[in-house]
C-alpha positions as CSV (number, residue, x, y, z in Angstrom):
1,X,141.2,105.0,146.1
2,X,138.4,103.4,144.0
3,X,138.9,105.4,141.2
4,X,142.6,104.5,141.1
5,X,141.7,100.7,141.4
6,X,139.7,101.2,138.0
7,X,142.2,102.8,136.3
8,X,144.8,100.0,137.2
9,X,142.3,97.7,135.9
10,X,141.4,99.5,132.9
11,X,145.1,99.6,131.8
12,X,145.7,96.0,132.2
13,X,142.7,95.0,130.2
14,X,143.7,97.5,127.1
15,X,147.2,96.2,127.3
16,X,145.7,92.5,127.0
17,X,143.9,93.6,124.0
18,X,146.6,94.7,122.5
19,X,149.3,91.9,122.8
20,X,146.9,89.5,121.2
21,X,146.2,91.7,118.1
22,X,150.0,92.8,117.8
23,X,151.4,89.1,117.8
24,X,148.6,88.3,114.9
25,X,150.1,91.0,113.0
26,X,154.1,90.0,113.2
27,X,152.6,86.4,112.4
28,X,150.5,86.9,109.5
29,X,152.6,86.0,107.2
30,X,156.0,83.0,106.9
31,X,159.1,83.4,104.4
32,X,159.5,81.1,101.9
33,X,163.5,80.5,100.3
34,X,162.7,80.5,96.8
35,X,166.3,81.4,96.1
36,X,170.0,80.6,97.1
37,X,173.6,80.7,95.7
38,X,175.8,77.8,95.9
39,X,178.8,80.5,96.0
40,X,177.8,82.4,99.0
41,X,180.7,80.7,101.1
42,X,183.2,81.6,98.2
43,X,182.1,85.3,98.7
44,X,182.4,85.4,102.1
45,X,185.5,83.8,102.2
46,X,187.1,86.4,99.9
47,X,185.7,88.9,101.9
48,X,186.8,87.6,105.0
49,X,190.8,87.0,103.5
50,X,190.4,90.9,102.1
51,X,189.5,92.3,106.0
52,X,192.0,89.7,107.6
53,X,194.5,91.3,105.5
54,X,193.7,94.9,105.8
55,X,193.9,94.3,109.9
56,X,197.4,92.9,109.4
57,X,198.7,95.7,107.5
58,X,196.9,98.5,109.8
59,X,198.5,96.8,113.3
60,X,202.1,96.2,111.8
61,X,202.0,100.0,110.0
62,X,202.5,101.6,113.7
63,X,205.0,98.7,114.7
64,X,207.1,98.8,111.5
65,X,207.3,102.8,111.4
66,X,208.4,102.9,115.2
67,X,211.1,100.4,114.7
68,X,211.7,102.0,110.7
69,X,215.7,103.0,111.9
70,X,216.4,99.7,113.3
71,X,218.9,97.2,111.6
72,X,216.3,94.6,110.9
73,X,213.9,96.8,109.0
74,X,216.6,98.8,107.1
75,X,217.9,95.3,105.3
76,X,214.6,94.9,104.0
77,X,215.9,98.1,102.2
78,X,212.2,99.0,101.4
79,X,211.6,103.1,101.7
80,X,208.8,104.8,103.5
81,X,207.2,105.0,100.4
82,X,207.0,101.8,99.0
83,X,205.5,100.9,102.6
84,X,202.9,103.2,102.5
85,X,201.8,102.4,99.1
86,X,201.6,98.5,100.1
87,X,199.6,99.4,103.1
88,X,196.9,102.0,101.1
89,X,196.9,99.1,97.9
90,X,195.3,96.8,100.6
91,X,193.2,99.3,102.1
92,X,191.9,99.7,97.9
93,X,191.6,96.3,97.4
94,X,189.6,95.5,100.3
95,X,187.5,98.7,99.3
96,X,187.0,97.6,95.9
97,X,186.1,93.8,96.7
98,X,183.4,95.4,99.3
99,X,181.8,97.6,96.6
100,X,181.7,94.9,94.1
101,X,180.6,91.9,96.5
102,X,178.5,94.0,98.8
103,X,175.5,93.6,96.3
104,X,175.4,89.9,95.4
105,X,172.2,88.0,96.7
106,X,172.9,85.1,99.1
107,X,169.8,84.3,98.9
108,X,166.1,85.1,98.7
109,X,162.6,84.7,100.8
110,X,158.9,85.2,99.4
111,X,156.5,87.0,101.9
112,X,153.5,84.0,101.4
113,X,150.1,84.3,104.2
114,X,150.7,81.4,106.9
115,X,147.5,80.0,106.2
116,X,148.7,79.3,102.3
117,X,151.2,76.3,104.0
118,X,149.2,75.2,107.3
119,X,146.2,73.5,105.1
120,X,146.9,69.8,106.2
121,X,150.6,70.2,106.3
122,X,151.3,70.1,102.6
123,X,154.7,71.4,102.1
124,X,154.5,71.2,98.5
125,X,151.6,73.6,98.0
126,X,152.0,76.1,95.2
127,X,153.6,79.5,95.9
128,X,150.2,82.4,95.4
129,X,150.4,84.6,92.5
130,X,153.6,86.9,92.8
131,X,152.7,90.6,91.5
132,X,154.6,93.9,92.0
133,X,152.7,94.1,95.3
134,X,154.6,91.0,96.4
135,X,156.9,91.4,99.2
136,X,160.3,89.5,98.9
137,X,164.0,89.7,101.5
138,X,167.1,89.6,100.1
139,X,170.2,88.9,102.3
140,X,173.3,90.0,101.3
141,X,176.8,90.7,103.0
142,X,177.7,93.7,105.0
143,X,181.6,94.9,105.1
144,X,182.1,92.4,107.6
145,X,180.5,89.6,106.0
146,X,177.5,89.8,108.5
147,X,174.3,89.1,106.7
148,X,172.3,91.8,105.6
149,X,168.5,92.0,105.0
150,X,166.3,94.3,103.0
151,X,163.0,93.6,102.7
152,X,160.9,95.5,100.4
153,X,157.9,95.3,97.5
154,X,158.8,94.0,93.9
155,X,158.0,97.6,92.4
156,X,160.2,99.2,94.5
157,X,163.1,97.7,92.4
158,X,164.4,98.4,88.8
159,X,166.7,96.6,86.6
160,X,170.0,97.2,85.5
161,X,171.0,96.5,81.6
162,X,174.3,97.8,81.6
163,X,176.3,96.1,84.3
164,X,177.6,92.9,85.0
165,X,178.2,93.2,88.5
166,X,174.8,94.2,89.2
167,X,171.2,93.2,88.3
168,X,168.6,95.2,90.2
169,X,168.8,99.1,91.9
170,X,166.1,100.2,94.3
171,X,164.3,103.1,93.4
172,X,165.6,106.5,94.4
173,X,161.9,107.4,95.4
174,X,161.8,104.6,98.0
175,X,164.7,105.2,99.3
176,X,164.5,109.0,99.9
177,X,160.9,107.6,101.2
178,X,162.8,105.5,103.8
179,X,165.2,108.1,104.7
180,X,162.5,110.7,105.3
181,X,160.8,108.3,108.0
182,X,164.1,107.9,109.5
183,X,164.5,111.3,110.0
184,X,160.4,112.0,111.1
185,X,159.8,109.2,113.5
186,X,162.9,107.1,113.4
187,X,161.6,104.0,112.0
188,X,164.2,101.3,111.8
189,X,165.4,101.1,107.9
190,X,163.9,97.8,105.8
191,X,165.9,98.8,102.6
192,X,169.8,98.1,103.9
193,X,171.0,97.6,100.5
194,X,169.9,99.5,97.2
195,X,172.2,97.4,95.0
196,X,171.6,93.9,94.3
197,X,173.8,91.4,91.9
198,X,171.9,88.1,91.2
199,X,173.5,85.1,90.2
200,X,170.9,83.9,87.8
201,X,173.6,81.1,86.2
202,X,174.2,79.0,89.1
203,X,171.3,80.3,91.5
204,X,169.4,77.2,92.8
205,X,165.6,77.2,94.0
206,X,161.9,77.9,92.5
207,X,162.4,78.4,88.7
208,X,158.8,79.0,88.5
209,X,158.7,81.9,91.7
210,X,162.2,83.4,90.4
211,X,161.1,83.8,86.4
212,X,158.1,85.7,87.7
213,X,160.2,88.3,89.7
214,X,162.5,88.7,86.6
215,X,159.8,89.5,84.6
216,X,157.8,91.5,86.8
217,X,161.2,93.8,87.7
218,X,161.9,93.7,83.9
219,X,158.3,94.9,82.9
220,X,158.6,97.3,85.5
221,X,161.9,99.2,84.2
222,X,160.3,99.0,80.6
223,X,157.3,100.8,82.0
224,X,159.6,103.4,83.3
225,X,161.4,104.1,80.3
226,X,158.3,104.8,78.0
């Protein structure tokens, strides 16, 4: 009986060392919004219109085609065909807005120590030195215009030249990374997007923090090509 007394208390002293040490880890470090896009609400609006439309056409499909031989669908004189091809059109449209929407940046958060904005309460202190190391989150907007996070490292990313509707891919490496510890131990995924369009016109928030990403991630691509 003793023994299992000393156990019990054994347990509940290890699991008080532990909660401690794992709340210091989660709270090591604060987000900062260095970056945000006055158009986000245009975005999801469009999105929004594109699914509120696609849900129309896929719940009248089954009520039009059950009533197709009645009089009041016959004097639209429209043929099954013609219906169909409205109804997949949407179902492309909605498709295509998602693909090309899906990557643009709402906004974006720098990984900073806590202790670099608890020194007597100064709010304006100066970001630390971002490097390829630094850690950034970038929300984006699902299919469903639900926000989206990834967080991941500045050299995981690479930059696109060549597009207009994109400005940064995640590198394959990382994500094959990522999809082998989802497979091994089934570690929640960080990297939810690997496509990223930044607004760099119209983007508002730390010129200085934002100029040394670009140039980090555009360094970094260089680097790759030689």
């Amino acid at each position: 009986m003793s023994l299992k007394i000393l156990d019990i208390k054994q347990i509940v002293r290890a699991v008080h060392c532990i909660r401690p040490y794992s709340t210091h880890a989660a709270s090591h470090a604060e987000k900062k919004l260095i970056y945000t896009s006055p158009n986000v609400g245009l975005v999801k609006l469009v999105k929004k219109f594109s699914l509120s439309t696609l849900g129309i056409s896929a719940v009248a499909t089954p009520t039009v085609m059950y009533f197709w031989q009645s009089p009041a669908v016959q004097a639209v004189e429209m043929n099954s065909s013609m219906f169909i091809g409205a109804v997949m059109a949407s179902a492309c449209s909605t498709g295509a807005l998602s693909f090309l929407l899906s990557p643009y940046v709402n906004s974006i958060y720098l990984h900073v120590p806590r202790q670099q904005n608890n020194d007597n309460d100064n709010n304006n202190k100066k970001l630390p030195a971002i490097s390829p190391n630094s850690t950034i989150s970038i929300d984006t907007l699902d299919l469903f215009a639900r926000r989206r996070t990834t967080t991941l490292q500045l050299k995981d990313l690479k930059p696109v030249a060549s597009s207009s509707f994109m400005t940064w891919t995640v590198d394959k490496r990382v994500l094959e990374k990522q999809y082998a510890l989802e497979q091994a131990k089934g570690i929640r995924p960080k990297i939810n997007q690997h496509r990223f369009w930044l607004d760099q016109r119209n983007g508002m928030g730390d010129r200085d923090a934002m100029s040394s990403i670009l140039r980090i991630v555009h360094e970094q691509g260089r680097q790759r090509m030689i």
